[in-house]
N, C-alpha and C positions, 0 to 999 in steps of 0.2 A: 129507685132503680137499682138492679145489680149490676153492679162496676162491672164484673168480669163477662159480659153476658153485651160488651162493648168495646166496638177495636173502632178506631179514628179510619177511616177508608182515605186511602191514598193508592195511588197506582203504582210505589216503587215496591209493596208488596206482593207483586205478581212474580217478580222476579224470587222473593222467597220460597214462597209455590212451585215454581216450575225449577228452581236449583234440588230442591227438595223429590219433586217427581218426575223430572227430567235431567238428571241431572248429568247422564253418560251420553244423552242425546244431541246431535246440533242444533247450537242456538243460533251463530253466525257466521257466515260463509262471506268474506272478504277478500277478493281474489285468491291467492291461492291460500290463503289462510282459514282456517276452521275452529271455531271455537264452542267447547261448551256449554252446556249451563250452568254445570260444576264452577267453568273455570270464570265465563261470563261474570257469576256471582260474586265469586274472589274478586278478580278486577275491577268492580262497579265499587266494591267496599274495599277496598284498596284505594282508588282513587276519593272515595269519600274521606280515609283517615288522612291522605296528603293533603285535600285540600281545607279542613278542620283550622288549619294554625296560618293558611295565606289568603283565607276568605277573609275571618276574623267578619262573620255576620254579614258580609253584603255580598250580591249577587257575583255570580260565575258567568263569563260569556265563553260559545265555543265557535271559531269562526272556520267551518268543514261542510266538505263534502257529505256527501250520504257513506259514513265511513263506521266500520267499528268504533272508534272514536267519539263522533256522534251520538251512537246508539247508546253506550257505553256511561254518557255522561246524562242522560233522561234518567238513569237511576244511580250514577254517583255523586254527582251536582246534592239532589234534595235529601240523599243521605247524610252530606256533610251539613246540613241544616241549613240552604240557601236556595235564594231561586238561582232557576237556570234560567240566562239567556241565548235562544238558537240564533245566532247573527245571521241573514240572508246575504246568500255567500256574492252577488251578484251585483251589490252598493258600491256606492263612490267611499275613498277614502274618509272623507267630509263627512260621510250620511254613518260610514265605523264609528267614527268620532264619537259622533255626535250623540248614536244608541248608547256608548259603552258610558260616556259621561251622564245620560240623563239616566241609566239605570244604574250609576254609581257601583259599577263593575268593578271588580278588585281585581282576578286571574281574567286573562284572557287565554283559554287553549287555543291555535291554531294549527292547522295542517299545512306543511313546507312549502303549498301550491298560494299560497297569500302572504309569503312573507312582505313581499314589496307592498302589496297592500295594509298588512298591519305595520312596516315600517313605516310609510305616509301617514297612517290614522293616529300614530299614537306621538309621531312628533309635535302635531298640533294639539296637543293635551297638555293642559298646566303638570294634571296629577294620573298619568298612565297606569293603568293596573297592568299585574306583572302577568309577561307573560309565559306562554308553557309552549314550544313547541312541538308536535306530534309527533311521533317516532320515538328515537333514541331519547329526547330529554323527556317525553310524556311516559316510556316503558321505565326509565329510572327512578321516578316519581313514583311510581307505583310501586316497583320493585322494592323500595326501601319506608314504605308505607306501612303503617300497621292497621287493618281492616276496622271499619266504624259504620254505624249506621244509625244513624241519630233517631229519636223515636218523634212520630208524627205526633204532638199531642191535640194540635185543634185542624180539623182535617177541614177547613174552610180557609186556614195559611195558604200563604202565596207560595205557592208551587213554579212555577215560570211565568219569563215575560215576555211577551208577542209581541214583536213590533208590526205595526200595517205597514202595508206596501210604499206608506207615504206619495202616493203618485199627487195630493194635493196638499203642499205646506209638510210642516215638519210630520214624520212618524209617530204616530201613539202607541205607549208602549197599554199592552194589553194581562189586565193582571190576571192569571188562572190560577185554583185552588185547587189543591189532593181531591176533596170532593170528585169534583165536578169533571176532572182528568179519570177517575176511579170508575165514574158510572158512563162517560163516551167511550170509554175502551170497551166497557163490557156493551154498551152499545153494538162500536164495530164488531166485536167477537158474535155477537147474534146475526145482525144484520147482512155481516159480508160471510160466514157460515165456517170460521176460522177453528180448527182443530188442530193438534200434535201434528198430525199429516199435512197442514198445514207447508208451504212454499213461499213465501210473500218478498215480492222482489221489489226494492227499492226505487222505482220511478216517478214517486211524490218526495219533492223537499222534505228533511225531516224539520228541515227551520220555518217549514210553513206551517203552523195552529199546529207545532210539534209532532209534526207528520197527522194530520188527524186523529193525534193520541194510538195510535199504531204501533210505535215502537213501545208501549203498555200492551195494549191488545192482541198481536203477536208473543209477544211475552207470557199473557194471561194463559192465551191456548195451548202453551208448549208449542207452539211451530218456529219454526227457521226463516231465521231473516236472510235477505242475500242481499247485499250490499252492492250500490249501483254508483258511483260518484258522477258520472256524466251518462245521461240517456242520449246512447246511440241506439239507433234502429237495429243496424247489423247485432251489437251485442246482444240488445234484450234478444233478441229471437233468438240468440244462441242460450241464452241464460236458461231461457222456457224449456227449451228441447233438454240442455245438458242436468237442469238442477232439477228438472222437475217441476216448474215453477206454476204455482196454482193459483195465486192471488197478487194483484198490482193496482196501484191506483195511480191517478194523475189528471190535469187537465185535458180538454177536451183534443188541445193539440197535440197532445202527445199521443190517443188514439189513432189522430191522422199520420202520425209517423209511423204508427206502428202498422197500420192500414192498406198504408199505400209503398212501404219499406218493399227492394229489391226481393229480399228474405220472405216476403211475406206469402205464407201459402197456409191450407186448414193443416188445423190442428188434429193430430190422430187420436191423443187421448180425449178426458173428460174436458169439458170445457173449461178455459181459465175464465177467474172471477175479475171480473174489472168494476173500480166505484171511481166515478168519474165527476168532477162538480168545476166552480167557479166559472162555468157558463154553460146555456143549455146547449145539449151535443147536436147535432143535426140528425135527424132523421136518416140522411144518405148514409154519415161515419155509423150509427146505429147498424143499419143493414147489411154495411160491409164488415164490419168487427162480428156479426152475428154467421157471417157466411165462413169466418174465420175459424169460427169454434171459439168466441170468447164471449161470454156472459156481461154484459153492459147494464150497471146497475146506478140510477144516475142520483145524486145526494147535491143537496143545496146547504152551504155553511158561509161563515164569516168568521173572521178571525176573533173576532166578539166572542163565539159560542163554541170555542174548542174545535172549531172544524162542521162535520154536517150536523147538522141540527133537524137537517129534513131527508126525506128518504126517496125513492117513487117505490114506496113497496107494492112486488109486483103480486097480483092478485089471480090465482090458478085459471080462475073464467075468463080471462084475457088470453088466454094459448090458447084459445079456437081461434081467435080474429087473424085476420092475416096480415101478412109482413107490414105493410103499409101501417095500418090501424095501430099493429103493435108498436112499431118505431114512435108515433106519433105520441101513443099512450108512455112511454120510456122519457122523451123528452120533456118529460113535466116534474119538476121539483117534489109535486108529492106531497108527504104528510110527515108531523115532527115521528123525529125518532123515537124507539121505546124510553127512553128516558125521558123524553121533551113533555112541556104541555100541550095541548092542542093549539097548533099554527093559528093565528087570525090573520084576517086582511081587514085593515083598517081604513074610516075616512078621515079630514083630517082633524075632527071633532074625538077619534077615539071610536065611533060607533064602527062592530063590522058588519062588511058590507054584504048583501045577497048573494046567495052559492047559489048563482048562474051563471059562474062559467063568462060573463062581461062586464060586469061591475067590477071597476080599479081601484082598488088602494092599496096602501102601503105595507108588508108585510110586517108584522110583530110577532115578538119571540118572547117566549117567557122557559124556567128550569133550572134544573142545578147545572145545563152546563150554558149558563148567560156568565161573562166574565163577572169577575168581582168590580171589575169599573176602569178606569185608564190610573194610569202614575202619574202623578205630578213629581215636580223635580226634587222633593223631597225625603221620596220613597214610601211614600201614603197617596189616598185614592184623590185624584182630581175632582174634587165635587160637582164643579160647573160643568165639566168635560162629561162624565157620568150620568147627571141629572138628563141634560140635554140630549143624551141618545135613550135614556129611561124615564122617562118624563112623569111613568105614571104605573111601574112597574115591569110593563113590557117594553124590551129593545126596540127600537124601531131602525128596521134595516138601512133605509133610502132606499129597497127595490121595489117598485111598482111589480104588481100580478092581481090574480083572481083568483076564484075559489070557487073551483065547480059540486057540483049538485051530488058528488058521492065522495065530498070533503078533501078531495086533491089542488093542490095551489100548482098553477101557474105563473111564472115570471112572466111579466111583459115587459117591464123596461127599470131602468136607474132613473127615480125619478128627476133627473137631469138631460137622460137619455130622449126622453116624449121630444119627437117632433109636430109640430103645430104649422100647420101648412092651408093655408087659405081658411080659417079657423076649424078644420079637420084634423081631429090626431091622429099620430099614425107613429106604433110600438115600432121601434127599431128590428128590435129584438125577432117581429113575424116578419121581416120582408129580411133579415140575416138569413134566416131558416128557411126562407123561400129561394134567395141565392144560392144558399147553401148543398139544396136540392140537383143543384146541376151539376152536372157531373165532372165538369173540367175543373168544378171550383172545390181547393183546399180547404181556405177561411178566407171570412169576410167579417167586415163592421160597417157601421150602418151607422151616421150621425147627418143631424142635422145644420144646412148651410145656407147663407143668408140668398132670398133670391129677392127681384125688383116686384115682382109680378103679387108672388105670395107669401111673402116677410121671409118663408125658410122652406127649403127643399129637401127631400132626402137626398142622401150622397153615398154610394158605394167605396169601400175601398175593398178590393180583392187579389187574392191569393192563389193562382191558377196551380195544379197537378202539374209535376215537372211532366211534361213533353206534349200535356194537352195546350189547348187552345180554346180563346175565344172570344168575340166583339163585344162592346158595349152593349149596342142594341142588340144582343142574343142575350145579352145578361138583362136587362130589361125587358125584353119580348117573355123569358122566362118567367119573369115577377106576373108578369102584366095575366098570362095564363092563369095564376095561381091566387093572387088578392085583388082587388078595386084598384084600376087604373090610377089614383092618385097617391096610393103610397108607393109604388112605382121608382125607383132611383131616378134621380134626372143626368146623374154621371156616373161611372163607372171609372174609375183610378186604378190601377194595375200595378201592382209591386207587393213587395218584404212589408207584413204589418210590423208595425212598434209592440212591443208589450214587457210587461215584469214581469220580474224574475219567475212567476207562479206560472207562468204561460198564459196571463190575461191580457187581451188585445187593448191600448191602453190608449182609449178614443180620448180623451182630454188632449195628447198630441196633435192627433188630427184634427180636433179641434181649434187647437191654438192657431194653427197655418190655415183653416178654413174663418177663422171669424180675425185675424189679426188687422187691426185698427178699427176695428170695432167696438163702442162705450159698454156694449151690451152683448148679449148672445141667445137673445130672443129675437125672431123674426116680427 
């Protein structure tokens, strides 16, 4: 082979690129602050030469906002030759601890907005890594830095590490490699249609699957980040009008903020791009973001696979169909990404299953962006941990779905989600989407609860549109219209859903209060 005819792919070379050919241009727009790629660059390798002699080889955690800061350390963290960890700024003291200790963090940055929080986390540490406060002691660190950028030499290295949301038992941390971060950016750079003109406003976690590899893929395009530390409604809609803003991602609820927000009225320019995932969006939010002038483009991931791994790429023969049809075609997960292998839906022999659209199994994921495997406390790959969700090469989610007849998957449920009701299943997931549908309802989740009659029942919990209104049996009468009388809710619950930090509604809660003194949680 010729050596030189060979560069290691890593994603903090995008930033080279774009200081290079952008470099008078803005990269980041942080309240009143603007910075550019010239200087983005200096500061990224500024903070790599600082942190070179207080890493001393083991991971960097940054515990922030969606801040310059944040952005800043996706390319000065694996400059100085270490992984980054994005802390989820939204944890218990305990759950700080706990990450910073099993990923044997050495710096911790933080932003002034957690001190109390990093003061609690780190008393309870035998051996606290030191930390860097944001601002005045993060700008002097750099200031008195001499610029470094350590070379990538095997670009399947541990690049960062993701912790799960931990909603069951301790968090895993999730190991990602330059690889695999290198080819989902240039993913998103395709997929969501990212160029120099590019606008991309912060309304995804960057501590989530490292913003979906975003803060690379903005980068790659030459476009301008604009930096969001708390999604308010009022803001973003100022942010759109005043910056320009072309492109935004985030969970499905923060569409309904942005939806149904005071501010919210159409849009006069081109439509903004929105990639929306971590659960299917509802048909209704589809139709009203679409009345809005905003492009809803829906992507299925896990923190396993760098973020989406699947796409609903939208297919030109579909813009005849009408509203209805379209929404319904949007709300489906789709197909792997340009980088992925081909999605399967598996049984639980491994065989996959008939593309019609109703045969269940388990989704599997195979490509360069499947993590490299979980951490053990060591700072090497968990074998059993690993094995166990790779059994046999492909990931296997725990999402139940299908796989229709023109090779688009489906979610139908968490295969813990399936309710089983007088031996009838019945996906949570269609009778959400069926509440969903109505128009007084915000969000909704859907689990199953123990009854006498049929072991387990479905059970609503819902989230009404501030000043609408509406009954139980209107919300059931609505179901009842739309699927088979027995998947049907047999209650309806009204209030605030529970959910993590990501904006995932987090039914294991309502679980716990619906099945509590119970050995079991099968009807």
């Amino acid at each position: 082979m010729v050596e030189h005819s060979f560069e290691p792919l890593s994603p903090v070379s995008f930033l080279d690129r774009a200081a290079a050919a952008h470099g008078d241009r803005t990269a980041v727009v942080d309240g009143e602050r603007r910075i550019t790629y010239t200087e983005l660059h200096e500061r990224c390798r500024r903070l790599a030469g600082a942190l070179v002699p207080l890493a001393d080889g083991r991971p960097v955690a940054v515990l922030a906002p969606n801040t310059h800061v944040l952005l800043e350390a996706h390319f000065g963290v694996p400059w100085a030759g270490v992984p980054l960890v994005a802390v989820n700024t939204r944890l218990s003291a305990g759950e700080v601890a706990y990450i910073l200790g099993h990923a044997r963090v050495s710096v911790l940055v933080h932003d002034p907005v957690f001190d109390d929080l990093v003061d609690e986390a780190l008393a309870t540490m035998e051996v606290p890594p030191q930390r860097v406060r944001a601002g005045e002691e993060y700008e002097a660190l750099l200031d008195g830095a001499t610029p470094t950028a350590h070379a990538v030499d095997d670009e399947r290295g541990l690049l960062s590490i993701n912790y799960t949301s931990g909603t069951t038992g301790r968090p895993k941390g999730v190991m990602y490699h330059h690889r695999g971060a290198y080819l989902q950016a240039l993913a998103m750079v395709g997929h969501t249609g990212l160029t120099p003109s590019a606008v991309h406003l912060w309304t995804l976690p960057m501590f989530h699957c490292n913003g979906w590899c975003f803060p690379w893929a903005v980068t790659a395009a030459g476009g301008t980040h604009v930096c969001l530390p708390k999604v308010d409604p009022t803001e973003v809609w100022r942010l759109i009008r005043e910056e320009g803003v072309t492109h935004l991602n985030g969970a499905p609820t923060v569409l309904s903020m942005l939806a149904y927000a005071t501010e919210a009225s159409p849009l006069d320019g081109p439509p903004v791009r929105v990639a929306t995932g971590g659960a299917p969006p509802s048909p209704a939010i589809l139709r009203r973001m679409g009345e809005l002038g905003f492009d809803v483009t829906h992507l299925y991931g896990l923190t396993e696979t760098f973020g989406p791994v699947m796409i609903c790429d939208w297919r030109p023969e579909w813009n005849t169909l009408d509203g209805g049809e379209q929404a319904t075609l949007k709300a489906r997960q789709g197909v792997g990404n340009m980088i992925s292998c081909a999605v399967r839906v598996v049984t639980d022999d491994g065989a996959d299953v008939p593309r019609d659209g109703e045969s269940v199994g388990e989704i599997a994921l195979r490509g360069n962006n499947v993590m490299l495997g979980y951490l053990d406390d060591a700072g090497g790959i968990d074998a059993e941990a690993t094995t166990a969700a790779v059994p046999d090469g492909w990931f296997r989610t725990g999402d139940l779905g299908v796989i229709h007849p023109d090779g688009y998957v489906e979610l139908r449920d968490r295969s813990k989600d399936v309710i089983i009701s007088g031996g009838e299943n019945i996906a949570s997931v269609e009778v959400e989407q069926a509440i969903a549908d109505h128009p007084a309802v915000l969000e909704v989740a859907v689990i199953a609860v123990p009854d006498e009659r049929w072991g387990e029942v479905a059970a609503a919990y819902v989230t009404l549109q501030e000043g609408a209104s509406a009954t139980e049996q209107e919300i059931i009468d609505h179901v009842r219209e739309r699927l088979a009388r027995f998947k049907a809710p047999r209650s309806v619950t009204f209030g605030e859903l529970p959910k993590t930090s990501t904006g995932k509604i987090q039914k294991f809660v309502l679980r716990d209060t619906a099945w509590q003194g119970a050995d079991r949680r099968i009807g």
